[in-house]
C-alpha positions as CSV (number, residue, x, y, z in Angstrom):
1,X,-78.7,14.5,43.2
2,X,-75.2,14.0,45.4
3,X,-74.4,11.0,43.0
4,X,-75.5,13.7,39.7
5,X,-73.0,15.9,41.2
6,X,-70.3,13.6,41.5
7,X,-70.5,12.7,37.6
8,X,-70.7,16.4,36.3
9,X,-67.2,17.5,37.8
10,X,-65.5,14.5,36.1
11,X,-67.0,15.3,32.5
12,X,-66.8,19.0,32.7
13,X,-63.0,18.2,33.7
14,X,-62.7,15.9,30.7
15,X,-63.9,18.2,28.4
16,X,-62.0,21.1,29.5
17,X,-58.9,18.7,29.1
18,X,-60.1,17.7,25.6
19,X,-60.4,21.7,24.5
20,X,-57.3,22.9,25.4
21,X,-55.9,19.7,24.2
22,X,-57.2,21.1,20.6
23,X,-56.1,23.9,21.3
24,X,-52.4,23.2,21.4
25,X,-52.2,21.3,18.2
26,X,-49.6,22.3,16.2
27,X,-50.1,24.6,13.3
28,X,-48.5,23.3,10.0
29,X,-46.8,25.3,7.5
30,X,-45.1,24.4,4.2
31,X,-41.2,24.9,4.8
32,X,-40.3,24.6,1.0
33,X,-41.2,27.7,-0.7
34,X,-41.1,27.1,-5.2
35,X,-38.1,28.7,-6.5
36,X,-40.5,30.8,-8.4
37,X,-42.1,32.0,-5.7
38,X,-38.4,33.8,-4.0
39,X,-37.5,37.8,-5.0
40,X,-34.6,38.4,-7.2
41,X,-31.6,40.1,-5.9
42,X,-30.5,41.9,-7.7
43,X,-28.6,44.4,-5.4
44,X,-25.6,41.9,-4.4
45,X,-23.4,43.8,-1.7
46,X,-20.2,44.7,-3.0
47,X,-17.3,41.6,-2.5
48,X,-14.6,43.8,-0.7
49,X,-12.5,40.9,-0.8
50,X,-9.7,40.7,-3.6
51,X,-6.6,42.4,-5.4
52,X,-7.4,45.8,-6.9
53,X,-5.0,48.3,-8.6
54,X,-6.1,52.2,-8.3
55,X,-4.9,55.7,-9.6
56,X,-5.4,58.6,-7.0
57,X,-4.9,62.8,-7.1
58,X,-4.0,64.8,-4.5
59,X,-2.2,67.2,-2.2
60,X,0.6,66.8,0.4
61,X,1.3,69.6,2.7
62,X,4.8,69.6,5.1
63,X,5.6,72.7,6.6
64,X,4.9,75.8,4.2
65,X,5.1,73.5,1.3
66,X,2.4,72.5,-0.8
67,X,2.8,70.1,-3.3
68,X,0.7,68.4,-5.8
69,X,0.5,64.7,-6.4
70,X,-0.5,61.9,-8.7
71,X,0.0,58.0,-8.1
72,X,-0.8,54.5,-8.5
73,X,-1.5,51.6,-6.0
74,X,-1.8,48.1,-5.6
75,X,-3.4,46.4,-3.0
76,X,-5.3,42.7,-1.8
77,X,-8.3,43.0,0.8
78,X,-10.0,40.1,3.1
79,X,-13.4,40.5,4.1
80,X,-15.3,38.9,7.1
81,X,-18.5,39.8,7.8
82,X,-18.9,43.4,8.2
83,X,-14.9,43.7,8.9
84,X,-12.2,44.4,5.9
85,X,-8.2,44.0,7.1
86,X,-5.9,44.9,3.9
87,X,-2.2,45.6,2.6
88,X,-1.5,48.3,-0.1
89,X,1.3,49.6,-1.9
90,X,1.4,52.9,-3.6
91,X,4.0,55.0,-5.4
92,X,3.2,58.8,-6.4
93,X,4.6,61.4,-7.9
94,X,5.1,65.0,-6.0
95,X,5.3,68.5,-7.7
96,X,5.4,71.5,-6.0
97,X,7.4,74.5,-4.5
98,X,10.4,72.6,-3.5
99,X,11.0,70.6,-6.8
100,X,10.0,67.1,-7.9
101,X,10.4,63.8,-6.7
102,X,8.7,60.6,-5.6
103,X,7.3,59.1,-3.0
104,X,6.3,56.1,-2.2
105,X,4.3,54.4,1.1
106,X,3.1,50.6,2.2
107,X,-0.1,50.7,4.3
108,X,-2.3,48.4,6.5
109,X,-5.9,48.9,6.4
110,X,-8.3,47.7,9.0
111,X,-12.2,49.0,8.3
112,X,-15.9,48.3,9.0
113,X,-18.4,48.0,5.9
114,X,-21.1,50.3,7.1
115,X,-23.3,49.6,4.3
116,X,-23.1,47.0,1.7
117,X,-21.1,49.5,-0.3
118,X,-19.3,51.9,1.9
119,X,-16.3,51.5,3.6
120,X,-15.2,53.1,6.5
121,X,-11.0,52.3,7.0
122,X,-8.0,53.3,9.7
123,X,-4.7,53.3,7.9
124,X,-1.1,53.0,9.1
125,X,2.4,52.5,7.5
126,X,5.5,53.5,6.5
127,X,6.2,56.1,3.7
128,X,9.6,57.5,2.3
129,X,10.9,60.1,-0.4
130,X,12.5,58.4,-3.4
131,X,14.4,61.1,-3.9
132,X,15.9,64.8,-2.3
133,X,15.3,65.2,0.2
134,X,15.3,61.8,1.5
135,X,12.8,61.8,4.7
136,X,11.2,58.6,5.9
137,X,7.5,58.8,7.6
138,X,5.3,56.7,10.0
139,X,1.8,57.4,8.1
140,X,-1.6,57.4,10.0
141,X,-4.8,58.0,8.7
142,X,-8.2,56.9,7.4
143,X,-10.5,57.2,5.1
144,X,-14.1,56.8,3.0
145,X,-14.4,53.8,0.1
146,X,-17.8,53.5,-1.5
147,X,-18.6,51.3,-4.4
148,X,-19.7,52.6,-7.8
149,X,-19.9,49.8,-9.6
150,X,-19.6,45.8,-9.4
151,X,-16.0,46.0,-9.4
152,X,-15.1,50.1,-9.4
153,X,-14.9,52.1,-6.5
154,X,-14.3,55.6,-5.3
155,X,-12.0,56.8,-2.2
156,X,-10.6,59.8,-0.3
157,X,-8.2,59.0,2.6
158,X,-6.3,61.1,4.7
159,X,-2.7,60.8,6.1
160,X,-0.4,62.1,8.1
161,X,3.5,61.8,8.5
162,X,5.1,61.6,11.1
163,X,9.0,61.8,10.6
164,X,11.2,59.3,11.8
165,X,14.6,61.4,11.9
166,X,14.2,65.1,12.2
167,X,12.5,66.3,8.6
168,X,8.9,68.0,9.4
169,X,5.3,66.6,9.9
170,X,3.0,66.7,6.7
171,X,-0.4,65.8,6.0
172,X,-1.4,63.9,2.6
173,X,-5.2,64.1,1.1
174,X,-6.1,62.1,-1.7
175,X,-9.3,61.1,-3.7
176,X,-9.1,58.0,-6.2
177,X,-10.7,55.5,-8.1
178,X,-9.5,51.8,-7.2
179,X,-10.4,48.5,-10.3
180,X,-11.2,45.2,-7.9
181,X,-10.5,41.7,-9.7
């Protein structure tokens, strides 16, 4: 019986071995999937990246002067990942209590895309009066792009002036519609 003993460890040993030895086979699954077989997308994420051209509405306030505005700008943006760095020039129009004249401004723009068609931007630059009374600004700001269309898009941005020699402060809201190419 000592010498039955002595040969049942071995095979139950061997056996055990075998089973989990099946056990760890490798399961096999197809890696090619039929072109047939993968969705349509048809909800690409906007391309952020490009030159657009844009008309925009809106209101500047300096001091107890409000005055209405209406422009156009041009501008290129670079997309990486889920970040958007951009240049823009714009030249508007201003109407208001203290007469007319123009303005016009050259901004950087440094965002996150929050969704694959919503921007959310900071904005800094440089904007000056094309006419009386000459005043010259250091703009900050931000504001909200979202995309309403392949190559449309709507925005409202906020800035505000600082002066660089004496002149007041003034705040600039503006809602527009930008074409991408």
């Amino acid at each position: 019986m000592a010498r039955t003993g002595k040969l049942i460890v071995p095979v139950l040993l061997t056996l055990i071995g075998a089973g989990a030895a099946q056990a760890a086979d490798p399961i096999l699954v197809e890696t090619s999937t039929p072109a047939a077989a993968l969705p349509l997308y048809e909800d690409a994420p906007f391309d952020w990246s490009g030159f657009y051209a844009g008309i925009y509405g809106g209101a500047r306030a300096s001091g107890s002067d409000t005055q209405a505005m209406l422009g156009i700008q041009a501008g290129v943006n670079l997309q990486f990942d889920f970040y958007l760095i951009g240049a823009e020039v714009a030249v508007q129009g201003v109407s208001g209590d203290v007469g007319e004249t123009s303005y016009g401004q050259i901004l950087g723009r440094a965002g996150l895309i929050v969704a694959d068609d919503v921007l959310v931007y900071a904005a800094g630059g440089y904007g000056i009066d094309l006419g009386a009374p000459e005043q010259e600004d250091v703009l900050l700001g931000g504001g909200l792009e979202f995309a309403v269309t392949d190559s449309v898009t709507m925005e409202a941005q906020y800035l505000h002036g600082f002066p660089i020699e004496g002149g007041e402060s003034s705040d600039q809201i503006t809602l527009g519609a930008r074409f991408h190419f």
